[in-house]
C-alpha positions in Angstrom: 9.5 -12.0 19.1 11.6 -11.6 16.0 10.1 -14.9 14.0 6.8 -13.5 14.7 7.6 -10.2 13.4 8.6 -12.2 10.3 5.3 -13.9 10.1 3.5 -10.7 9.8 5.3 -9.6 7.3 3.4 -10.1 4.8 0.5 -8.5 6.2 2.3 -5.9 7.8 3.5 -5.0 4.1 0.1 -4.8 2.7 -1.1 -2.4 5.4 -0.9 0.8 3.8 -0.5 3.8 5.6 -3.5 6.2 5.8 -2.0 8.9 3.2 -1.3 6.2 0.6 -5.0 5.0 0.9 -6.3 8.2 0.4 -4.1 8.6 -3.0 -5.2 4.7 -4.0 -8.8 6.5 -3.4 -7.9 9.1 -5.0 -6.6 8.2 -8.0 -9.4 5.5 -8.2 -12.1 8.5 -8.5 -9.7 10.6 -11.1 -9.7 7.4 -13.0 -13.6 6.9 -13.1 -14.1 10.8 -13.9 -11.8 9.9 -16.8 -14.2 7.6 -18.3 -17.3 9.4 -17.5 -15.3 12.6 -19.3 -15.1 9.9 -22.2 -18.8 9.0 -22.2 -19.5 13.2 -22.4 -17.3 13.3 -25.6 -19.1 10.4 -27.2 -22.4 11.9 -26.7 -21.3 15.9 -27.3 -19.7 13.9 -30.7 -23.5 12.1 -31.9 -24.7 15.5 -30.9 -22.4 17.5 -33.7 -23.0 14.1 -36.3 -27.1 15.1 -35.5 -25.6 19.0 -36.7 -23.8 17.9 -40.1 -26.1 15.6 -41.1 -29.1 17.8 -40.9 -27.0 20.5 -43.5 -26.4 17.4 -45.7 -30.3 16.5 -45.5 -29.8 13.5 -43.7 -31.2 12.4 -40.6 -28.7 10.6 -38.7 -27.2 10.9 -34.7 -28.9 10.7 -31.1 -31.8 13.2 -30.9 -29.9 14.3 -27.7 -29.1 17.6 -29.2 -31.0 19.5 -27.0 -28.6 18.8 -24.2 -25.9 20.9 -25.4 -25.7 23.3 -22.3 -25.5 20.6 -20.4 -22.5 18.9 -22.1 -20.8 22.2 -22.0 -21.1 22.4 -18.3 -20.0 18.8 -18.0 -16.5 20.2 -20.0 -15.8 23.1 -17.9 -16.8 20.6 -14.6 -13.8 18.2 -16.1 -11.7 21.1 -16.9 -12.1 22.3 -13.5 -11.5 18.6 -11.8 -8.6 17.3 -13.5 -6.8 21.5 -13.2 -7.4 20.6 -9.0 -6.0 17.3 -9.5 -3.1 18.4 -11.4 -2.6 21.7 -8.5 -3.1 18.7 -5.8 -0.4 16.4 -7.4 2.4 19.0 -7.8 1.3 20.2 -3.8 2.0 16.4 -2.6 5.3 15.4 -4.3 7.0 19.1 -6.1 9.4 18.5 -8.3 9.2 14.9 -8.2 5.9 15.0 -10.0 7.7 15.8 -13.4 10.0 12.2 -13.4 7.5 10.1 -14.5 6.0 9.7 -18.2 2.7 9.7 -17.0 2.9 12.7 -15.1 3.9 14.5 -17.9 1.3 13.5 -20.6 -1.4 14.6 -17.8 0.1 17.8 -17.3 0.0 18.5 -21.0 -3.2 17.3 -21.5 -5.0 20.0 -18.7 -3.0 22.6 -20.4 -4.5 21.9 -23.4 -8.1 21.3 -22.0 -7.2 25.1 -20.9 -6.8 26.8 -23.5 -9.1 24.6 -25.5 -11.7 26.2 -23.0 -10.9 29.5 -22.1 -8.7 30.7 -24.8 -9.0 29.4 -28.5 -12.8 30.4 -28.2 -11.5 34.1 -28.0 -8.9 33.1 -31.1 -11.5 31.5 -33.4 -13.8 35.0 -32.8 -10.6 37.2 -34.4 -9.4 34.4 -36.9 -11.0 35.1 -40.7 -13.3 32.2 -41.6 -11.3 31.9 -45.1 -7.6 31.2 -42.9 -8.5 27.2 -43.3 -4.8 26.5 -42.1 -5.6 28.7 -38.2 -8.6 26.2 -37.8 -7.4 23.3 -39.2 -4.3 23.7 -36.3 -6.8 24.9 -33.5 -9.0 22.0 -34.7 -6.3 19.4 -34.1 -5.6 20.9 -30.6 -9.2 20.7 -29.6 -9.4 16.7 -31.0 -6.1 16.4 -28.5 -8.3 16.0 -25.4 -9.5 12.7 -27.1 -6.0 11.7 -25.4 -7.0 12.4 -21.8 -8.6 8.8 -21.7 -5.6 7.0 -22.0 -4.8 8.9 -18.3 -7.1 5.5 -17.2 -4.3 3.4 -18.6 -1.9 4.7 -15.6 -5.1 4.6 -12.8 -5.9 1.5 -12.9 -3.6 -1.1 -11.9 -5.4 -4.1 -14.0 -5.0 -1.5 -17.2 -1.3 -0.5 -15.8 -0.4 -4.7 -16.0 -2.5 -5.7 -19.2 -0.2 -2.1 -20.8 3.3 -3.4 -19.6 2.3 -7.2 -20.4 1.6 -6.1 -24.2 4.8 -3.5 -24.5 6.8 -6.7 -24.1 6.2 -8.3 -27.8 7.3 -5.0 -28.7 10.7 -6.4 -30.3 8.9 -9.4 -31.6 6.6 -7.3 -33.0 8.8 -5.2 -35.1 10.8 -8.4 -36.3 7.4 -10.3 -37.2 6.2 -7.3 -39.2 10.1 -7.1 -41.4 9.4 -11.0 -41.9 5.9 -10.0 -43.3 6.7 -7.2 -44.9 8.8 -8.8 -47.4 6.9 -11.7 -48.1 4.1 -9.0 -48.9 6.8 -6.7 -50.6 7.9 -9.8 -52.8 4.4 -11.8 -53.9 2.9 -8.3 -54.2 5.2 -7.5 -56.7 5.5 -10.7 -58.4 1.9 -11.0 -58.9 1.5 -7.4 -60.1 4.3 -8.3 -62.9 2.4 -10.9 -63.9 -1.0 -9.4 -64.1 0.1 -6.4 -66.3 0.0 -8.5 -69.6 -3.9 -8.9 -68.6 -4.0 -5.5 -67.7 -3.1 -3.9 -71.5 -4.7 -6.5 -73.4 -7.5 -4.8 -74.8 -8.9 -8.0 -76.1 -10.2 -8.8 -72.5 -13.2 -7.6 -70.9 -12.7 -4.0 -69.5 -14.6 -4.1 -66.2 -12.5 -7.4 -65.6 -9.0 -5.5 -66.6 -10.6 -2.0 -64.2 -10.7 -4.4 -61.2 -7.4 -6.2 -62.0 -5.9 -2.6 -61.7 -7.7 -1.1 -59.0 -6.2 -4.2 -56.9 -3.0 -5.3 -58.2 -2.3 -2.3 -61.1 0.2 -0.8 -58.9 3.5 -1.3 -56.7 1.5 0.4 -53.9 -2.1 -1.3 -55.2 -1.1 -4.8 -55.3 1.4 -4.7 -51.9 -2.0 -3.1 -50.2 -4.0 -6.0 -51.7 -1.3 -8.4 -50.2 -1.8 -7.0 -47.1 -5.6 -7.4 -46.9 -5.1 -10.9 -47.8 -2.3 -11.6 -45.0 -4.1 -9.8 -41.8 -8.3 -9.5 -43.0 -9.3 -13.4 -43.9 -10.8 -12.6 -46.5 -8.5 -13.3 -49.4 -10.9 -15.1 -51.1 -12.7 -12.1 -52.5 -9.0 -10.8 -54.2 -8.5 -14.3 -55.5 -11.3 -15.6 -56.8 -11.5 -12.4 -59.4 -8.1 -13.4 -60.3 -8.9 -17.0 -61.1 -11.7 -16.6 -63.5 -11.0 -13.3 -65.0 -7.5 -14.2 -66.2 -6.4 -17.8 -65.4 -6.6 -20.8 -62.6 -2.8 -21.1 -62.8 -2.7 -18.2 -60.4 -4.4 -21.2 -57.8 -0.9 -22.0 -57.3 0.5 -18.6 -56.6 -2.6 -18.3 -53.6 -2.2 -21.7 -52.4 1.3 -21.3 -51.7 1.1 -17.5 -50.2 -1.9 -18.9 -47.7 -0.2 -21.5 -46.6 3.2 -20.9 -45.7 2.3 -17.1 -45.0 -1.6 -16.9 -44.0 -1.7 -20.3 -41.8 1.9 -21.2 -41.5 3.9 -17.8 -40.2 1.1 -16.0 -38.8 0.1 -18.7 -36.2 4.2 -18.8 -35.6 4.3 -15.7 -34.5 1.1 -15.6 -32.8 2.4 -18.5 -30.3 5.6 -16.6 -29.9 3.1 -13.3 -28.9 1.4 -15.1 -26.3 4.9 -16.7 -24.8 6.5 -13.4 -24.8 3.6 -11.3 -23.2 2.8 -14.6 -20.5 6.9 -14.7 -19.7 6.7 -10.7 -18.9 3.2 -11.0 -17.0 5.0 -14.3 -14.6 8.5 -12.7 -14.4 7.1 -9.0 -13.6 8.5 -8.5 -10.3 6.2 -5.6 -8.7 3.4 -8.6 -9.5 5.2 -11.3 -8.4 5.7 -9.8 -5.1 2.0 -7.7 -5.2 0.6 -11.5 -5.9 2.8 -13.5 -3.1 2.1 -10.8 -0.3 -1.7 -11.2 -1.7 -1.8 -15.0 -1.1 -0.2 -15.1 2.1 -2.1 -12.6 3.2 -5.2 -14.9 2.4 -3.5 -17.5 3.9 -2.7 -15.8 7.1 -6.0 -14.8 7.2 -7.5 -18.0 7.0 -5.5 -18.7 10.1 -6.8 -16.6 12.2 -10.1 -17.6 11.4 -8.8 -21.6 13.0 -7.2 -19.8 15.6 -10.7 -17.7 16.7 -12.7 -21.2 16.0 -10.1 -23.2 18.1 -10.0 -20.5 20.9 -13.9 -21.4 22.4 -12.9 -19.4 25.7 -12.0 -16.4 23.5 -9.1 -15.6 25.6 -6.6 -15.3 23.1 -5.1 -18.8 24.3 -5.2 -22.2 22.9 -4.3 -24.6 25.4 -3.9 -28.1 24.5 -7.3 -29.8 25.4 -8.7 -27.4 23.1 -6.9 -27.8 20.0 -7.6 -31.9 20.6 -10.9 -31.6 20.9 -10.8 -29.2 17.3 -8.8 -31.8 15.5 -11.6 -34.4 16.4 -13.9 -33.1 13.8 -12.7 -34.7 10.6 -14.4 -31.6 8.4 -11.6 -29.6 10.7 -9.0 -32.1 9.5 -9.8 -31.9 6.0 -10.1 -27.9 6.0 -6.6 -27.9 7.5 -5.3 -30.2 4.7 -5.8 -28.1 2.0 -4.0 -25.1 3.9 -1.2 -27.7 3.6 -1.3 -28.6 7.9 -0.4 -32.0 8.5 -2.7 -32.7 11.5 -1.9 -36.6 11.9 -0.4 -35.6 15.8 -2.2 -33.0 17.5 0.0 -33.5 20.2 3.4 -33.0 18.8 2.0 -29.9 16.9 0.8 -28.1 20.0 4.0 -28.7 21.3 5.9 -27.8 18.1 3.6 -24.2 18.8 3.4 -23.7 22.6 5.7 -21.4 24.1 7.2 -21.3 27.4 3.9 -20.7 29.5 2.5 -24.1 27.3 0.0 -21.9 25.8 -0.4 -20.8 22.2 -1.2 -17.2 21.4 -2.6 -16.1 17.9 0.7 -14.8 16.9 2.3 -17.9 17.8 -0.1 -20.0 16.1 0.3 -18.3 12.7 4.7 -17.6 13.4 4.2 -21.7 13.8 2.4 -22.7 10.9 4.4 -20.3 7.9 7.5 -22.3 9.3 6.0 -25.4 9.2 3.7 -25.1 6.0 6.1 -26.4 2.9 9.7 -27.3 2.8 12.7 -26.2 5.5 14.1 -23.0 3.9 17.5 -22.4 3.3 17.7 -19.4 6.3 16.3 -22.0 8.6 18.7 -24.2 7.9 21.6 -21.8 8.0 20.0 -20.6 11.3 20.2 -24.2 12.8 23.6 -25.0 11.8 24.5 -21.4 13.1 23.2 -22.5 17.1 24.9 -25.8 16.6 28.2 -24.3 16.1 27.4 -21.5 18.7 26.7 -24.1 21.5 29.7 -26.1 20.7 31.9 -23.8 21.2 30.0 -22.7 24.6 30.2 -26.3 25.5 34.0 -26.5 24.8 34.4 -23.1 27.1 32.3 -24.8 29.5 34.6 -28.0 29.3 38.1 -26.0 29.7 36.7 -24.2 32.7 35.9 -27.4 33.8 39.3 -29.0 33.4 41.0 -25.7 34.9 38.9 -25.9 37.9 40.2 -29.8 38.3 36.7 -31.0 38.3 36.9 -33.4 35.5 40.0 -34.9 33.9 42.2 -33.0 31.0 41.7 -34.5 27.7 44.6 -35.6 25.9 45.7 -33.4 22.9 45.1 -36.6 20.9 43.0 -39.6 22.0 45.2 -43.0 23.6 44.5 -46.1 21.3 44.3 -47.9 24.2 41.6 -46.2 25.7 38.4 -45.9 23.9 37.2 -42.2 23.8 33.7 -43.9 25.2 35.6 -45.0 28.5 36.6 -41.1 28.9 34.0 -39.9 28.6 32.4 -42.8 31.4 35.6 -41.4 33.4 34.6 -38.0 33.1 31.0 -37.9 33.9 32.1 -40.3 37.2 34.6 -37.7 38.2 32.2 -34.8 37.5 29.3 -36.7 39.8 31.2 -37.5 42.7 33.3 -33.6 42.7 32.8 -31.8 46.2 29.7 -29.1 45.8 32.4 -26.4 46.9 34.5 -27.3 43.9 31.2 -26.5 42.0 30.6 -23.5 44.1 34.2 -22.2 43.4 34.2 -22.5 40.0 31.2 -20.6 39.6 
């Protein structure tokens, strides 16, 4: 019974009790209120676009405006949700709540949802409209609930693995960006050196020396324009200026930037972005093991399936006529091939997965085929070599009893050289045939 407890392992694992599915629920729900709290602050914001553009005389925004009321129920509904969440959370695990991150950043952002709602209304009616700093700070509060939609990040487990895949280029990231940096850093300062000559030469054409300045005039100017060319693909627009305005010379300087920095580094460090994040998402061990229990799962499954198709008396038994009669059916055969069961000999696998009553129950049938699907593992193995040594040294008790008791011959403490160890053996087994039955009956 204990191998086919390990069988079921995997599904036993996945089973989850009736609390945790109710929180998997649970948290599912929160997760799509999230977004549909997002979609109500997308539309409340066309709504107040509608409201500024119509003081500016513009005509701009959804014509939605007239559902105001409604969006302001929608943000008391959401206050009111997310505040019964929060009271239901800190109900079901206390204190613990407060370890994680996550937990955290939700519990701030209901306070804040709050007293966006319920208090700084009553602060913005006693705050003078001239204090611009009071508003600016309430204004920044109120923008914080733009936050709450990252709580889907931590909801969702698909967002929850895309989120920890990309925090792994992290380091990389930071290195890449140093490397980049300076090359920006250096050509954008080398090429702003070089431009100033152009710049103060009021023999050129002004409009040509405005835009030489406006883009590379500057430390900050020309880094910034080094930047766009690097990361927005569109460097020909800063270069092509350059080129016929002051000289074609400075083809050189753009050739050699956009190749070893535009095509050359950038793709390097792309390929070692996509290494890094596909290393963390195949060496991420709460998905490697969610994924494995997943697949056998599936797999066992699918067994049970062949085991009901295989069982045509529904009894819960396969005996062996049955399973012959199954493997006859070479779309059966094939099936069973690509689940990786070798059905070549019916008959020694029936035997391989009957059990003492020569029958083969479901549980037996799927204990049977995990062990026999891929390669002998090591425990097996170990397992094996542990019963070996256990029944030799039951059989060398058995043989000592058997020598005390006089029923078969002593063996010598080391083997004659004139006597073949085959002949004493012949000996013994003679000796132990023709001993009295009372000799047998006194030694047990």
């Amino acid at each position: 019974m204990e191998g086919v407890r390990d069988s079921w392992a995997a599904a036993e694992m996945l089973q989850l009790t009736g609390e945790d599915k109710i929180m998997g629920r649970f948290d599912t729900v929160i997760g799509f209120m999230v977004i549909a709290n997002a979609f109500s602050m997308a539309i409340n914001l066309e709504c107040v676009g509608a409201q500024s553009a119509s003081t500016l005389g513009m005509t701009g925004g959804l014509a939605i405006c007239e559902t105001t009321p409604v969006l302001e129920f929608l943000e008391h509904f959401f206050a009111m949700v997310f505040g019964l969440e929060l009271v239901y959370r800190l109900y079901r695990i206390r204190c613990a709540y407060f370890r994680e991150p996550w937990n955290w950043l939700d519990f701030t952002l209901v306070m804040i949802a709050v007293f966006d709602l319920y208090v700084m209304d009553a602060l913005l009616a006693d705050t003078p409209a001239h204090n611009a700093t009071t508003l600016r700070v309430f204004r920044v509060v109120k923008l914080a609930r733009v936050l709450r939609i990252a709580r889907a990040l931590h909801l969702f487990r698909g967002l929850r693995v895309l989120v920890k895949a990309c925090s792994s280029f992290l380091p990389s990231l930071s290195w890449s960006m140093a490397l980049l940096g300076l090359c920006m850093l250096s050509s954008g300062l080398l090429i702003g050196n070089l431009l100033q000559d152009y710049i103060t030469d009021e023999s050129q054409d002004i409009e040509g020396r405005e835009w030489i300045w406006l883009h590379y005039g500057t430390s900050f100017r020309a880094i910034y324009t080094m930047y766009e060319i690097t990361f927005a693909g569109n460097w020909g627009i800063y270069a092509r200026p350059v080129l016929e305005h002051v000289s074609h010379f400075y083809c050189i300087f753009f050739i050699i930037y956009i190749t070893f920095v535009v095509f050359a580094v950038i793709r390097v460090i792309t390929a070692i972005f996509l290494r890094e994040t596909l290393e963390a998402a195949n060496n991420d061990a709460e998905l490697m093991v969610q994924e494995g229990l997943r697949r056998k799962a599936t797999y066992i499954h699918k067994l049970e399936s062949i085991f009901n198709a295989i069982d045509e008396s529904q009894d819960g038994l396969i005996d062996e006529d049955e399973l012959n009669e199954l493997f006859m059916d070479s779309r059966v055969t094939t099936y069973l091939e690509t689940l990786e069961i070798d059905v070549m000999q019916s008959s020694a696998l029936f035997h391989l997965l009957a059990n003492s009553d020569g029958q083969i129950t479901c549980a037996d049938f799927i204990d049977g085929i995990l062990r026999c699907k891929g390669p002998a593992r090591a425990i097996d193995q170990i397992m094996m070599e542990k019963n070996v040594r256990r029944l030799e040294e039951q059989i060398k008790i058995l043989m000592g009893a058997l020598e005390t008791a006089e029923i078969i011959a002593r063996r010598p403490s080391r083997p004659s050289q004139n006597r073949p160890a085959r002949r004493m053996i012949d000996d013994q087994i003679t000796l132990l045939a023709t001993a009295k039955v009372t000799d047998v009956q006194r030694f047990a």
